[in-house]
C-alpha positions in Angstrom: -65.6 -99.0 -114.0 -67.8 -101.8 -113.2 -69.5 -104.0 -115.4 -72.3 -105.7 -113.8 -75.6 -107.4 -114.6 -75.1 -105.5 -118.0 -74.4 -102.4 -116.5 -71.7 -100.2 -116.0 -71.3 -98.9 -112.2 -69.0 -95.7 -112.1 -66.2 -95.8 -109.4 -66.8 -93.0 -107.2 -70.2 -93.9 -106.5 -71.6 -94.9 -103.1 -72.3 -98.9 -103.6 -75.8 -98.5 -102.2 -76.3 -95.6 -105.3 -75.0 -97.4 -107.9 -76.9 -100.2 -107.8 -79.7 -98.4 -108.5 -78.5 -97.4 -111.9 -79.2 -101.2 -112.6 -82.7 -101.2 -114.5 -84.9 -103.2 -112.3 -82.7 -102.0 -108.9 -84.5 -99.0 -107.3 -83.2 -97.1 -104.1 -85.4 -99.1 -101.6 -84.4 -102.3 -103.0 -80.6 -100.9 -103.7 -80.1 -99.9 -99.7 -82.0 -103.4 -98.4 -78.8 -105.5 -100.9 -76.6 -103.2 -99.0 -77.9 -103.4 -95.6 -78.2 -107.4 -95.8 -74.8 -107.7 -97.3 -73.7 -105.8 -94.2 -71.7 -102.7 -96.4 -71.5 -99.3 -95.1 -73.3 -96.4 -96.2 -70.0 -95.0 -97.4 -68.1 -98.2 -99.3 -67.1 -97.0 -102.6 -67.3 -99.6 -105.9 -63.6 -99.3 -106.1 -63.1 -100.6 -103.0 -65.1 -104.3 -103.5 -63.5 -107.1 -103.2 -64.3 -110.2 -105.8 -65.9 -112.2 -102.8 -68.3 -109.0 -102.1 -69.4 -108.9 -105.9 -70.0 -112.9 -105.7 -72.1 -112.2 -102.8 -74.1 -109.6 -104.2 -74.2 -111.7 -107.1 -75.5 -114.8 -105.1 -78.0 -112.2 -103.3 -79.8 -110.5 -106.3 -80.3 -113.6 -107.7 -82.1 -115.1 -104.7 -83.9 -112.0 -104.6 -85.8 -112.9 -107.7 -86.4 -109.8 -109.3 -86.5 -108.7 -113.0 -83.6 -106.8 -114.6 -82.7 -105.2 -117.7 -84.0 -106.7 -121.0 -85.9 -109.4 -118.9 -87.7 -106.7 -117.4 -88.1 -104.5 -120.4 -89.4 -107.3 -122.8 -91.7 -108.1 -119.8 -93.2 -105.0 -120.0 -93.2 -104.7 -123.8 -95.1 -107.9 -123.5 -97.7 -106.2 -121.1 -98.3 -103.1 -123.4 -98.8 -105.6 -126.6 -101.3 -107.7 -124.3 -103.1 -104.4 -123.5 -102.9 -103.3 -127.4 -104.5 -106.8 -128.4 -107.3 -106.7 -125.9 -108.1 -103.1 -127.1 -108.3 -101.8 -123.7 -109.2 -98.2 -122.8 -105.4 -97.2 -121.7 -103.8 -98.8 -124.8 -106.1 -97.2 -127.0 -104.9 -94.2 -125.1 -101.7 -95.0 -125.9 -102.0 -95.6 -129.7 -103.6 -92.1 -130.0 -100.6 -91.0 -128.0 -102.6 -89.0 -125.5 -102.1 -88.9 -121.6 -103.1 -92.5 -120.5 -103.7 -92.2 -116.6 -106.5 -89.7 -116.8 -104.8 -86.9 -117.0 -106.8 -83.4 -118.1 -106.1 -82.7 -121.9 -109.1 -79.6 -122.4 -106.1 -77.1 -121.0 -102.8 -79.4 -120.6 -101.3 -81.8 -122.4 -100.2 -79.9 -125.7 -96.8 -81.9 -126.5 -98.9 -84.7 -126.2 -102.2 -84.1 -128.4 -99.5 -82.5 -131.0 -97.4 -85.1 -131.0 -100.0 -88.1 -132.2 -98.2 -90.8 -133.2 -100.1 -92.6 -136.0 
């Protein structure tokens, strides 16, 4: 195992996969690290060397790009600037009903049940 940006990366994972168990890393943005760090489709995270996680390092940090609890309390901070603002989809929210105009007159059960007060 591999521990990197807070995160542990399994072994017998492709590189390009398992960097998009990284909160933050998705597969788009997983495959372009990859592709610009020149590693094959194939390279396992066993096989890195230290100078290929520097570089990868180096390169998501030049990337500037939100990860784990940055990313997380950026979003907390988001929801609680919605909640303060009483905005339609954060009152939504509160009531704990679907927020993105879903239909509730048939669907939505779990989630008109499930109000959280």
């Amino acid at each position: 195992m591999l521990y990197f940006l807070e995160t542990k990366l399994s072994d017998h994972k492709s590189v390009c996969f398992a960097l998009a168990n990284i909160y933050g890393i998705g597969n788009s943005t997983a495959f372009l690290i990859c592709k610009k760090l020149g590693f094959s489709i194939n390279l396992k995270v066993k096989d890195l060397t230290q100078e290929q996680v520097t570089e990868m390092i180096q390169l998501i940090e030049s990337l500037n790009i939100n990860l784990n609890n940055e990313l997380k309390k950026l979003q907390s901070l988001t929801l609680k600037n919605l909640v303060s603002i009483k905005s339609y989809k954060s009152l939504r929210r509160v009531l704990g009903l679907p927020v993105r105009g879903q239909r509730t007159h048939t669907n939505a059960k779990s989630a008109r049940k499930h109000k959280r007060f």
